[in-house]
N, C-alpha and C positions, 0 to 999 in steps of 0.2 A: 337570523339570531346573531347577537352581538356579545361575546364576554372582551368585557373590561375590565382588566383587576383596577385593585384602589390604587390610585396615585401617590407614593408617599410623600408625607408633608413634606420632606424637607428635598423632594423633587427638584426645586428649582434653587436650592438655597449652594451651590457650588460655584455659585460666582458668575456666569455665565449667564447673558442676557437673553441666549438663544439654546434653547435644548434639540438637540439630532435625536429624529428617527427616522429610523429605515422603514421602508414598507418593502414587504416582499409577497409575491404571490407561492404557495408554496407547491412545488412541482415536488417530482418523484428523482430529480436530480439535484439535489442538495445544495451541493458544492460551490453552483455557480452563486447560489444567495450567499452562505456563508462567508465563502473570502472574502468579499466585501465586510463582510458584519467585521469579523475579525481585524480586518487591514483598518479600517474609518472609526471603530468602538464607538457607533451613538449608544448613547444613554437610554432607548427605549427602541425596541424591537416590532413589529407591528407586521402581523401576517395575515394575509388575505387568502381564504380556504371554502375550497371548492367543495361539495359534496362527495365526491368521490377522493379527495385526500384527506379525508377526516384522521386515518391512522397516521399515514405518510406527518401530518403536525403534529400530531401527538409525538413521536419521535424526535423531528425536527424541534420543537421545543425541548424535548431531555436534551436535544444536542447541545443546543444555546445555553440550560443550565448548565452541562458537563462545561461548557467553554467558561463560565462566569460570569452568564447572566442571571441577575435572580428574577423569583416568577414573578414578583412585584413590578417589572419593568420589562414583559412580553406580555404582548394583545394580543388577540386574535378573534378577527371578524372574519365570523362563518357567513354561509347560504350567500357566496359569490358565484354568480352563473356561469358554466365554462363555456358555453353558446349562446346565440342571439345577438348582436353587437347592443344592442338599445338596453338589454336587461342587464348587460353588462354594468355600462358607460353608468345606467340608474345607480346602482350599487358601489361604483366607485366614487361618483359624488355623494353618496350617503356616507363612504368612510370619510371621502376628504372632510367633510362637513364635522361627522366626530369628531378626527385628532385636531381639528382646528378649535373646536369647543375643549378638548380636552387639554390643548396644550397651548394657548394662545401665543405661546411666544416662539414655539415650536417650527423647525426648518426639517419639510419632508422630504426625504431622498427616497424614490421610488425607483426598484432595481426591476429594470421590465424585464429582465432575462428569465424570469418562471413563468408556467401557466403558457397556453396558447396563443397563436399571434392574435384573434379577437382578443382575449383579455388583455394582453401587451398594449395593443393599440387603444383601448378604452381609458385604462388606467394612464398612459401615456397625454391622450387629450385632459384629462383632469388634471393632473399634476404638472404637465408643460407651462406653468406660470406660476411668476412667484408669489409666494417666496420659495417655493417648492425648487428641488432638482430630478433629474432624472438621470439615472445611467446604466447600463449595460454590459454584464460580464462577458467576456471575450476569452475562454478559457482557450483557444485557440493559439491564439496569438500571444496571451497572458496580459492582459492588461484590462482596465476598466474606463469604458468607452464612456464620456459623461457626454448623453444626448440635447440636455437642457441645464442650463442656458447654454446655448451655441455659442461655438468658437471655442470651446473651452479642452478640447483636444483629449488628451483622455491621458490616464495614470498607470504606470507599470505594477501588477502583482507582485503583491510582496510574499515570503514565504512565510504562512501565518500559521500553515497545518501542521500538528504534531500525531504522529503516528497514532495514537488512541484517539486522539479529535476525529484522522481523517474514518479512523473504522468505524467511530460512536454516529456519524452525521450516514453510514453506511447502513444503519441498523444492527452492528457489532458490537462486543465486548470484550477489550482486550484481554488477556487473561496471566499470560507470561511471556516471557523473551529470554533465551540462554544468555544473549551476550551482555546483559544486567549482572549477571555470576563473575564476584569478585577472583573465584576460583577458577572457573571457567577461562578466563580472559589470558589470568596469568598464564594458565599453562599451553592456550593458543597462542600465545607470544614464543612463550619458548620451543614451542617445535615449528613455527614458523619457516623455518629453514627447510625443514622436513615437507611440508607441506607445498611448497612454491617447486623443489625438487621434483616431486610429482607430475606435479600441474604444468612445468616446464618441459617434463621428458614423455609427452603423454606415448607416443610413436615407441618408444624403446620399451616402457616398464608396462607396456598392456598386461602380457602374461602375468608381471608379479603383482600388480592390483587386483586380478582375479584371484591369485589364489589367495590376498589379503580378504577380499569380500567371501571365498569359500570355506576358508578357515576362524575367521572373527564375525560373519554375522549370524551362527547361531548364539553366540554370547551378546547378542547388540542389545539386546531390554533385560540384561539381568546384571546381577551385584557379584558374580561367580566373578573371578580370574579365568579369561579364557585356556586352556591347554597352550602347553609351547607349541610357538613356530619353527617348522623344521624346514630349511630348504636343503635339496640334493648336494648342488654345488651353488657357488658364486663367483663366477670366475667375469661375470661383463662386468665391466666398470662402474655403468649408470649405476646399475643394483645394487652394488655394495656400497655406493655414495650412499644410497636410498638406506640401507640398512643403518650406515655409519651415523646419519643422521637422525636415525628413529631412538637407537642412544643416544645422541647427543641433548635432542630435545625431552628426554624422558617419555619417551610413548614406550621402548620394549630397553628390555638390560640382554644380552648376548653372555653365555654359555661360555666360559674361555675353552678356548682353543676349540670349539665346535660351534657347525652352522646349525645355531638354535637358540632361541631367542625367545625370552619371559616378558610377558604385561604388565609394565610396572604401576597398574592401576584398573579401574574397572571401567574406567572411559577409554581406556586404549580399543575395545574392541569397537567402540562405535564412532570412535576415531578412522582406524584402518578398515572397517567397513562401508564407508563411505562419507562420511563427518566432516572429513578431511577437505573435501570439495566444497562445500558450504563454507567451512572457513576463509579455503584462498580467494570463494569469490567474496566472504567478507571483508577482508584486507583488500581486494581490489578496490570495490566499491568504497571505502573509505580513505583511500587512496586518491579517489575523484571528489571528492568532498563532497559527497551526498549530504544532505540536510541531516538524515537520520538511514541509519543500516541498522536492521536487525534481524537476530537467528532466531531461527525456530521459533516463528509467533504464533502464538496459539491466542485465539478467539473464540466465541460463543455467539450466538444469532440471538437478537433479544426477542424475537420472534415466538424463540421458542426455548426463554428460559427455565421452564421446569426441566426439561429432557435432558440443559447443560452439554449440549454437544458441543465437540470441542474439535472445532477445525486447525490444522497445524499447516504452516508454510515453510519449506526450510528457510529461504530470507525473501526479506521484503526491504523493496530502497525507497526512499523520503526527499525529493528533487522538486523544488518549484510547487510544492503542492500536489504533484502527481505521483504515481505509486506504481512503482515496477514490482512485480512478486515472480519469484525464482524457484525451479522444483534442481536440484543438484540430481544426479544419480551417476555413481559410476560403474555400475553394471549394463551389461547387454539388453537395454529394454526392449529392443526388437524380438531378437533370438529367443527370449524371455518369454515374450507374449504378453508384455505389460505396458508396451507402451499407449494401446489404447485407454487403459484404466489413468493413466500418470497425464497425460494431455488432456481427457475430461474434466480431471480434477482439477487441474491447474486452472483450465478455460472456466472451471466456474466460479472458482475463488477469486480469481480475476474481476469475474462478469456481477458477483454477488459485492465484494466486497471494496471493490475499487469503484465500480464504476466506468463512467466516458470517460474521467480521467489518469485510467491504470492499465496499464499493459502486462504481460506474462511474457516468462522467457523459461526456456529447460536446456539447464544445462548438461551435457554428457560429456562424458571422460571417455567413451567410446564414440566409434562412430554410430552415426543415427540412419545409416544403411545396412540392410540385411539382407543375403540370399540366403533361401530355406532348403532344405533337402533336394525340393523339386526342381531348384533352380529360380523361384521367384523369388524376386525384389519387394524387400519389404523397406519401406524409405519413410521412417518415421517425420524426417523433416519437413516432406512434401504436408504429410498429415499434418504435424502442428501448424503448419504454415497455412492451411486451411480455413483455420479457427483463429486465425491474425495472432497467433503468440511466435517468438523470435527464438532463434535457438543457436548455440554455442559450442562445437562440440571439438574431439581428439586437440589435435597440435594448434588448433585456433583458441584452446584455453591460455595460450602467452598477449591474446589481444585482447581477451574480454575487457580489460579496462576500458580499452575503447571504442567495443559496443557501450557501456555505459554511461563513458566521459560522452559520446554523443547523444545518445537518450537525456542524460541530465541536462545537456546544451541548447539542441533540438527536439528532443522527442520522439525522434529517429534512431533503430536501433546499431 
C-alpha cells in the first residue's frame, strides 16, 4: 500500500532547482531519523513502514508535524518487508521509482540508520547512485556518517532537540515545568545562598535537614502556613549560618530574640522539605550550560491519553540532544524503605521517555548506604547502579557540576 498526499502546486516554486527529501525507515528508536530531519530541514519527509510499525509512524509523523512539518509534505510508503533481502530490495525500487516520478527533480537522502540491517542494506543498494545520497546516524559518536557519495566524510550533530520535540518523538506530552514560573525563579534566586549553604555543608547539617523534612513535609501539597519551627538550641555555627540565611533569602522570618522561626510563604514548606535540592542541582546544571534544564517536568503518554496520567520528574537536563533525568531526595531512602520504589521509577522514566539516548541519575543529600537493625547493609547505590543509572550523594553534592559538566561533554557520568 502506498499513501501519497497531494504535492502542493507551488511545491517547486522556492527557487530551488533541486528539492531534498529524506527517506527514512521507520524503526522504534526515533531519534536517530529525526536529528537528521531537524539538522538538513528537506522540504519533504518520506517514510518507509514496516507492518509491524504501523503505530510507532503514526506517532512519528505527529512528531514531524509537532517539529513544523505540514502533512502535505510527509509520505509514507507501507507493506515494506522487514525480512527476505529480495522482497526487500523489490520494494525499495518500487519507492525509488515513485519519489522519482513524484519529484523529478528531487535529491534523495536515504538515512540507513532505522529498520534492520536486511532492510539497511537493500535500501542502501537502491539509493547508492545518483543523484541520491546516503548517510548514517552515529548517535554515538554524535555525528552524521554520509556513506554515499564516498569520500565525503561525515558531519557533526547539531543541537536541534528541544525538550517537548525530544518527549513528543518519545510518544510524550509535555505538560508543565516549574522553572517557566516567573514567580518561581525569582524567589530561587533569592535564597539561592540558602540553598548552595546546604548543599555545601551536606556532612555537618544532616541532623537539621532531617528535622526540616520532619517538620515541613506534612505541609509539602497544601496552601496551609506550615507551624513554626522551633529548635532547642543553636549554638554550631554551620546552623545558624543555615538559619541566617533562610531570612535572608525569604524562606522563614525568626521570632526576635527566640529560636523559632515563621514560613514566610506556603512554598517554604516544599522548599525545606526537600525542593531545595532540585533547585542547587538546577543552578548547577545551568552553570554547565546545558542546552535546556528543567524542574519538575511533568508529562502524559499519548498512549494513553484519555486516562491523562501524569508522570513528574524532579529535573531533566537537555545536552547534545541527549536527556539526563534526575530524581533529588534528601531523606533516608534506604532506612525508609523507598529506595526500591524511587530507582524503578527513575529506571523507567528514563527507559520510557528518553530512550538510547538518556540516562538517569538520583541524587541524595544522604548517604545511599544503610545498616538496618540486624546489622545488614542495605547499599542503595550498588542497586541503582545495577539498572545503569548514576548517583550523587552526601559531601560529593559540591562536585555534582562535574558529574554533569562531563556527561554534557562525554556522556560519561
Amino acid at each position: 500500500m502506498l499513501v501519497v498526499l497531494k504535492i502542493p502546486s507551488n511545491f517547486f516554486e522556492n527557487g530551488k532547482s533541486q528539492v531534498n527529501i529524506h527517506l527514512c525507515v521507520v524503526t522504534g528508536q526515533p531519534l536517530a531519523n529525526l536529528i537528521p530531519l531537524l539538522q538538513e530541514q528537506p522540504e519533504c519527509v518520506a517514510l518507509a513502514v514496516s507492518e509491524d510499525m504501523d503505530e510507532t509512524a503514526k506517532r512519528f509523523i505527529n512528531t514531524l508535524i509537532h517539529a513544523g512539518w505540514s502533512v502535505d509534505k510527509i509520505l509514507r510508503y507501507d507493506s515494506v518487508p522487514s525480512r527476505d533481502y529480495d522482497s526487500i530490495l523489490m520494494r525499495a525500487m518500487e519507492i525509488e521509482e515513485l519519489l522519482r516520478s513524484a519529484f523529478p527533480q528531487g535529491l534523495v537522502t536515504f538515512n540507513a540508520t532505522g529498520g534492520n540491517k536486511l532492510m539497511a542494506l537493500a535500501f542502501m543498494s537502491v539509493f547508492s547512485e545518483q543523484p541520491h545520497r546516503v548517510i548514517y546516524t552515529d548517535t554515538l559518536a554524535h555525528r552524521i556518517e554520509i556513506l554515499y557519495p564516498r569520500n565525503q566524510g561525515y558531519v557533526d550533530l547539531a543541537p536541534v532537540l528541544t525538550m517537548e520535540l525530544y518527549l513528543k518523538a518519545s510518544g510524550k506530552t509535555f505538560r508543565s515545568r516549574q522553572d517557566q514560573d516567573a514567580v518561581w525563579r525569582e524567589r530561587v534566586i533569592k535564597r539561592r545562598a540558602a540553598t548552595y549553604h546546604l548543599a555545601h555543608h551536606a556532612d555537618e547539617l544532616q541532623a537539621l535537614v532531617s528535622k526540616f523534612n520532619k517538620h515541613f513535609s506534612e505541609f509539602n501539597n497544601t496552601r496551609t502556613l506550615p507551624e513554626p519551627f522551633r529548635l532547642e538550641y543553636l549554638s554550631h555555627a554551620v546552623w545558624k549560618k543555615a538559619m541566617e540565611l533562610m531570612v535572608e533569602g525569604d524562606v522563614l522570618d525568626q521570632l526576635s530574640g527566640k529560636e523559632c522561626w515563621y514560613a514566610k510563604s506556603s512554598d517554604t514548606a516544599r522548599y525545606l522539605s526537600g525542593a531545595w535540592l532540585e533547585e542547587y542541582v538546577w543552578h548547577e546544571a545551568l552553570r554547565c550550560k546545558a542546552d535546556d534544564v528543567a524542574v519538575s517536568l511533568v508529562f502524559t503518554d499519548d498512549s494513553a491519553r484519555k486516562e491523562n496520567i501524569r508522570n513528574e520528574i524532579d529535573l531533566a537536563v537537555l545536552a547534545h540532544n541527549r536527556l539526563l533525568l534526575l530524581e533529588c531526595k534528601t531523606g533516608n531512602i534506604a532506612q525508609e524503605g523507598k529506595d526500591a520504589d524511587i530507582i524503578y521509577k527513575l529506571d523507567s522514566l528514563t527507559e520510557q521517555a528518553g530512550g538510547l539516548m538518556s540516562e538517569g541519575a538520583l541524587i541524595s543529600f544522604k548517604s545511599l548506604e544503610y545498616s538496618n537493625r540486624d546489622g545488614q547493609k542495605v547499599n542503595t547505590r550498588a542497586r541503582a547502579g545495577s539498572v545503569r543509572l548514576h548517583t550523587c550523594e552526601g559531601s560529593q553534592l559540591k562536585t555534582v557540576h562535574l558529574h554533569i559538566e562531563s556527561w554534557i561533554k562525554s556522556g560519561k557520568w
